[in-house]
N, C-alpha and C positions, 0 to 999 in steps of 0.2 A: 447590537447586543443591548440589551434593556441593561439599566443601573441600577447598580446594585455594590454593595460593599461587600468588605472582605466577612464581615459579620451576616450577611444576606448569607452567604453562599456556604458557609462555616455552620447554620441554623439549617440549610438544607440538605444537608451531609448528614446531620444529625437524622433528620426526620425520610431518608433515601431507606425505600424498601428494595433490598437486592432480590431478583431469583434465586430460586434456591431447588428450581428440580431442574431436567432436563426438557427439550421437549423434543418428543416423537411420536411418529404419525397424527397431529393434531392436540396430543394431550401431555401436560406436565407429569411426568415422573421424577421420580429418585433412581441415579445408577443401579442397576438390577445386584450388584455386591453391593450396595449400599456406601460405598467411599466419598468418603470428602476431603477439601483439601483447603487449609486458610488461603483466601484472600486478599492481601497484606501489600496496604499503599506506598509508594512510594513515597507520598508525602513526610509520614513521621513513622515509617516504620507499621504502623497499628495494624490489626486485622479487623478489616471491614466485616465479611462473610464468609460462609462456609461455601464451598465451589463445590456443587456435583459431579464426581470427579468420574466420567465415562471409562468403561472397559470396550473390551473387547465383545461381548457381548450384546451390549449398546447401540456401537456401529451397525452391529448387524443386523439390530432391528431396525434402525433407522432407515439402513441400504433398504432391507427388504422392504419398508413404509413407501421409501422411492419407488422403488420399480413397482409396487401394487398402485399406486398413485398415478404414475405416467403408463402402467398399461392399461388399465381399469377405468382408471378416476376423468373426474370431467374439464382438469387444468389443459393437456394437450391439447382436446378435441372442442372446447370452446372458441369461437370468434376473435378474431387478434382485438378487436372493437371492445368484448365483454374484458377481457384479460387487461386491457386499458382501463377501462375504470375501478377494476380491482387496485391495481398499482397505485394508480391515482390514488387512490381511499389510503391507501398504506401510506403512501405520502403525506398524506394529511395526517396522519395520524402522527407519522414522526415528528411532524411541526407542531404539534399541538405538545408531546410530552419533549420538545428538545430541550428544555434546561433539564430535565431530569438526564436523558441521555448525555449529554454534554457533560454533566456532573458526572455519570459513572465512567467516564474516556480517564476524565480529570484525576480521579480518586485512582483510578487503574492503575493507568501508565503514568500520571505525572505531567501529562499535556497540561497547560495556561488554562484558566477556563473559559479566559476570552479569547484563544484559538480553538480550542472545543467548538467553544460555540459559532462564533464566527466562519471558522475556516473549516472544520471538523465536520460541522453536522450540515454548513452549507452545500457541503460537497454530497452528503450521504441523497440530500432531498434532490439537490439536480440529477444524481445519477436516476433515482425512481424514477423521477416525472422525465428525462429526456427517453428513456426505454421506455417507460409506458408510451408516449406521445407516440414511438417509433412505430411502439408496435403491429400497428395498423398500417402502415404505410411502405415496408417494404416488400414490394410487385415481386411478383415466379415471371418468369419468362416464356416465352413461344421461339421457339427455335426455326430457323427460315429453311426450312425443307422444302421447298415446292407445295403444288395441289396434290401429291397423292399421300402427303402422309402429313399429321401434326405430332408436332414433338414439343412436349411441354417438360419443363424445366423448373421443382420446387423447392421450394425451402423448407424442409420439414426439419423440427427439435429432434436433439444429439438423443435422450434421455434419458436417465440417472445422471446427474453433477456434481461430482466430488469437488468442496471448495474447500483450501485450507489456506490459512490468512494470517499476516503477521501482527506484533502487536504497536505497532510505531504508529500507525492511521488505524488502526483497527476496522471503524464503521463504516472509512471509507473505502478500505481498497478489496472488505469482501462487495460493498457495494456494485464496486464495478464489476462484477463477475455475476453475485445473485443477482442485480437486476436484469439485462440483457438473459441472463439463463432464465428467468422466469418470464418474461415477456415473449420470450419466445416460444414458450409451452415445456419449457424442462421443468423436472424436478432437481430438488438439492438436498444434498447432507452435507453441510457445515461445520468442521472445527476450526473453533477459534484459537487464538493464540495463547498459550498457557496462562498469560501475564492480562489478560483479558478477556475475560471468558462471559462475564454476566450482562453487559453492554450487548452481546452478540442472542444471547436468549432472549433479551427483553423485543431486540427488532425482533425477532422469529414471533415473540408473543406481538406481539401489533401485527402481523402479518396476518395471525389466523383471524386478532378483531377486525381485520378490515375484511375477510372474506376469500383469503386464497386457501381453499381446501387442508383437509387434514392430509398429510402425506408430504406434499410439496417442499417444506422444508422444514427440514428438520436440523436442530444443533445439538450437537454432543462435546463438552470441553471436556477435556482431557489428554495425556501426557502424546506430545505427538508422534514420538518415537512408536507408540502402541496403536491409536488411533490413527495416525496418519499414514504408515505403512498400509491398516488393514485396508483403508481405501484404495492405495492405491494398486494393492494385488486385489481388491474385488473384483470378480467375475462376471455382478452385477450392475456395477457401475460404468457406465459408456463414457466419460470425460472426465479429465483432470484437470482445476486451475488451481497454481498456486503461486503463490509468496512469498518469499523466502530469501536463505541464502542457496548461493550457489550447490555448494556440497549438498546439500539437501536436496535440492533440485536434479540432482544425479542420480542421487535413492529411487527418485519419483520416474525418470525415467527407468531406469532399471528394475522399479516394480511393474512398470505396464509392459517392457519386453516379455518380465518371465507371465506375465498373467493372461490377459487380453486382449494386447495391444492399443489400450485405452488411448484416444487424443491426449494429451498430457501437456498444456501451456504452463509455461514457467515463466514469471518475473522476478528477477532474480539481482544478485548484488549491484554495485557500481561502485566507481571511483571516478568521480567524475570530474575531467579538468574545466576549469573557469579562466580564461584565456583573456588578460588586461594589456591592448597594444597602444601605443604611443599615444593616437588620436584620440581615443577616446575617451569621453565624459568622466575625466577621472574622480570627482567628490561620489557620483551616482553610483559608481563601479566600485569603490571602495567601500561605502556603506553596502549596498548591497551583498558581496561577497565577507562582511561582517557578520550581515544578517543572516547569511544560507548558511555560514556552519554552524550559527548558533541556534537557528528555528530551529522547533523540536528537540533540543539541546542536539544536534547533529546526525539525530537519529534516525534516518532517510537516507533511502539508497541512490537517489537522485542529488545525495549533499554535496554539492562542490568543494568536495575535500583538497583537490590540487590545486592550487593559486600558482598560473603561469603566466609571468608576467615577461613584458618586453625589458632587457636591460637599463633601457635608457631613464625607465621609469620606476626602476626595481625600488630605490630605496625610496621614494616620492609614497609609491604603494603601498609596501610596506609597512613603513611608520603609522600609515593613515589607518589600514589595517589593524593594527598593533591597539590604537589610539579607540576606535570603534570597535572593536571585540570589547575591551577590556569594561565598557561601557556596559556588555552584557554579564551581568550577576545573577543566575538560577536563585528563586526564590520561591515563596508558598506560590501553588499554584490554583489556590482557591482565590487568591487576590486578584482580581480584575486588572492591576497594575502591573501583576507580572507579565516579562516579556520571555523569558526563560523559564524553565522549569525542573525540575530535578529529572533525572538517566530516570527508565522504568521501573530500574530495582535497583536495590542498593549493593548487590552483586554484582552488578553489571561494572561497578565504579573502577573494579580491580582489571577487569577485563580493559579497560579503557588505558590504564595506569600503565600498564602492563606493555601497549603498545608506544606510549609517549614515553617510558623508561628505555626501552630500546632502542627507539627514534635519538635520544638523546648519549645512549651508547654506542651508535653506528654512524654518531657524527652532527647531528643535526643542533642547529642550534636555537634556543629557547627564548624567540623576540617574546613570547609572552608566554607566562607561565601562570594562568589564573588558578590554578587547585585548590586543593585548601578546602573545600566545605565538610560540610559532615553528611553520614548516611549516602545518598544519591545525589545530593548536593553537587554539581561537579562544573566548575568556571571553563572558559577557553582556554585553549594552548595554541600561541602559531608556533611551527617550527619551521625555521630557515633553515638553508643552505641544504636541502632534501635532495638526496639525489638520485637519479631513476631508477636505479637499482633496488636504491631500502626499501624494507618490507613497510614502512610510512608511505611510500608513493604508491605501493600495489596493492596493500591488504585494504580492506573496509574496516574503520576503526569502529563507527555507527557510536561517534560520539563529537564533542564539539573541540575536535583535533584538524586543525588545517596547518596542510606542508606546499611550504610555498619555495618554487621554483624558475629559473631565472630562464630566457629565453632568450637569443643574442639576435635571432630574426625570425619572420612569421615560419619559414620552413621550420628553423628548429623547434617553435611553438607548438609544429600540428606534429610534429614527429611525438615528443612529449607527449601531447595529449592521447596520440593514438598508440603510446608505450605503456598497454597496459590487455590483461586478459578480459575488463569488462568495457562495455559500450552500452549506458546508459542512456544516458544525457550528458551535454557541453553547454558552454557559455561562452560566450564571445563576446567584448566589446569594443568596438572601432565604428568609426563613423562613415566609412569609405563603401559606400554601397556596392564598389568592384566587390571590396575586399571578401565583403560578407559575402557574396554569392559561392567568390570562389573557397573560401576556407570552410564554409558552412558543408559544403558538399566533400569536402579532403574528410574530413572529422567524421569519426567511424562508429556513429552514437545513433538512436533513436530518437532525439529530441535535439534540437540544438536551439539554444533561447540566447537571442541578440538585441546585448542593450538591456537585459532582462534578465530575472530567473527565477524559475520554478512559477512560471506563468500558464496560463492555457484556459481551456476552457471542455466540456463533454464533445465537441463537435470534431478536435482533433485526438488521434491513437497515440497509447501511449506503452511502452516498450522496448528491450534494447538491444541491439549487436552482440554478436559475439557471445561471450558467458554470461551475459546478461539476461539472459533468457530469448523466447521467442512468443509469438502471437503479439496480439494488441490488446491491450485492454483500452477503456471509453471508444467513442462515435461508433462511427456504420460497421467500421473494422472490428470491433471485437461481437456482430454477427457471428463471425465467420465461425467461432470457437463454439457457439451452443447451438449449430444446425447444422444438417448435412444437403446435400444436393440431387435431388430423384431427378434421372431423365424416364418420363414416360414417353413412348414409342407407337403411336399410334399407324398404322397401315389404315389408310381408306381406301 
């Protein structure tokens, strides 16, 4: 991240032009009712911009931009080779405006603006360029029938791609989904998360500067209760990916039963346990599981919200726990220095409250109680003596609330960890290489990070058990979501 002070970044917030139309089929409009809707940072409250606030109406010309775009237009039927150096250019292009983008994540949601930038937007430009790279490179097959017949076997796009995306990574986690659908010759309709709507226009505007067609993608922000349904009962649209919570994730199936039977991938909540046993590196594992509930102030579905620790070690952990949270103070998130940031909205804060008042009603007790700020401001909370039952160990707080848990041996560790309706991600640390094989494989997650967390890279899938959704999003695996499989049948 280039240097820069808290006055740099403060001067460019000033001088940030937001969008302020929609865009569909290649060209900026205004919602066809003309609705807008403020803007309004987390930071101090302020309103930044006026939001183009989509209807129902909107979508529909979007949908219909898609489907004239993928059955007409020349995104599909170009060379996976040509469709690479398109992405390529969009990629560059993201690099080239990323402190601007970084600053509207920052100003949105409340993100650090040196994780914006760093982590935020590093994430958005590898997704481009590993799907662009790919694009070219994955082979149809010949199926081994003998001499009298050839059977070819291809990978042809889903589409129309309905994407709708949360606001906690925003730029990165529609990435994962527009890139690979657009590399593979789909088209998209986009809505962004209410709480972050103009960051999501601006990529779509770089997309057409770089040269992916008018039609291709298209975003519409607005309310997703209205916009988000109509996607996913369109009749139109052949795919669904999305982001979210669970319950919502339910709607979204139950829209593609009664409509079209659309693909419909969901990534969806977690609660995910972080499992600290005897052997292992306990200074590294304690900072670390500091760090994960307060990155993003805990607003991530992958956040090791359960701290399961071995008895033997419990209060050793604990303490140290206690000691490096409390280290974390949410602060401007324009300063370079900040490690924390303020909740996404200052609403959210009561929702947060709401679940640590009850934790602490149904018994739990309060090794740290950092609250206290103002607005979205919001410090850590550990709470001890959590027990499997409270709604603390099972609900998603999607804030920087960790309930920590004692375990008496590795069995009852993985019982714990797998006493819960999501399967995201786990954490494991012990040093026992049996140990890891065997516990890694017991744990009923889609990710399991040893020694580590919240590590990876585009080359492994990511996704999770249970109600946590299904499909994969990054590497070769989240293919599978934006193409379908032709056998041709050739008689000789």
């Amino acid at each position: 991240m280039p240097e820069r002070a808290l006055t740099d970044w403060v001067a460019a917030a000033e001088r940030l032009r937001w969008p302020a139309q929609l865009l569909v089929d290649g060209a900026r409009r205004p919602p066809l009712d003309g609705e807008t809707r403020a803007l309004v940072t987390p930071r101090d409250g302020t309103e930044l911009a006026r939001v183009p606030w989509g209807g129902g109406e909107d979508i529909e010309a979007a949908v219909a931009a898609a489907r004239r775009a993928f059955d007409e237009g020349p995104w599909p039927r170009m060379a996976p080779s040509e469709r690479k150096v398109v992405l390529l250019r969009f990629a560059e292009l993201i690099e080239a405006n990323r402190d601007e983008l970084a600053l509207m994540v920052t100003l949105e949601m409340g993100k650090p603006i040196a994780q914006s930038w760093s982590i935020e937007l590093r994430a958005v430009l590898a997704s481009y360029r590993y799907y662009a790279e790919l694009a070219d490179k994955e082979l149809d097959e010949i199926a081994p029938t003998g001499q009298e017949a050839l059977a070819l076997v291809t990978r042809e796009p889903v589409g129309v791609v309905g994407v709708v995306t949360p606001w906690n990574f925003p730029l990165t986690l529609s990435a994962w989904k527009i890139a690979p659908a657009l590399a593979f010759g789909c088209t998209v309709v986009h809505k962004p998360a209410d709480l972050t709507p103009l960051s999501a226009v601006r990529i779509a505007e770089l997309a057409l500067e770089a040269g992916v067609p008018a039609g291709v993608l298209n975003v519409v922000p607005g309310r997703g209760s209205v916009l988000g349904r109509r996607i996913g009962e369109h009749p139109a649209v052949d795919a669904l990916a999305f982001t979210g919570s669970t319950a919502v994730g339910r709607e979204y199936l139950r829209y593609a039963a009664e409509s079209n039977l659309k693909r419909t991938w969901l990534e969806l909540g977690g609660k995910s346990p972080n499992i600290i046993l005897p052997d292992a590196e306990r200074d590294r594992a304690i900072a670390t599981a500091a760090w994960g509930i307060t990155f993003n102030a805990g607003q991530m579905c992958t956040a090791p919200s359960r701290l399961i620790v071995h008895e033997e070690i419990a209060e050793e952990v604990l303490d140290g726990v206690v000691r490096a949270c409390a280290g974390y103070r949410p602060g401007d998130p324009l300063d370079p220095a900040t490690t924390m940031g303020p909740l996404a909205a200052i609403e959210r804060a009561a929702a947060v409250d709401e679940h640590v008042d009850r934790a602490f009603a149904e018994g739990a007790t309060a090794a740290l109680d950092a609250r206290g700020g103002t607005g979205a401001y919001y410090g850590p909370v550990v709470c001890s003596g959590v027990e499997a039952a409270s709604r603390l160990a099972r609900e998603e707080v999607f804030g920087p609330v960790l309930a920590v848990q004692r375990a008496s041996d590795v069995d009852e560790a993985v019982r714990l960890a797998n006493d819960s309706e999501y399967g995201l991600a786990a954490g494991l640390w012990t040093r026992d290489v049996t140990a890891v094989h065997r516990i890694s494989r017991r744990l009923r997650a889609g990710t399991v990070w040893v020694n580590c967390y919240e590590e990876g890279d585009l080359g492994v899938p990511f996704g999770g058990y249970k109600q946590s959704g299904n499909g994969r999003d990054k590497s070769r695996h989240a293919i599978e979501k934006y193409t379908e499989l032709k056998t041709t049948y050739l008689q000789l």
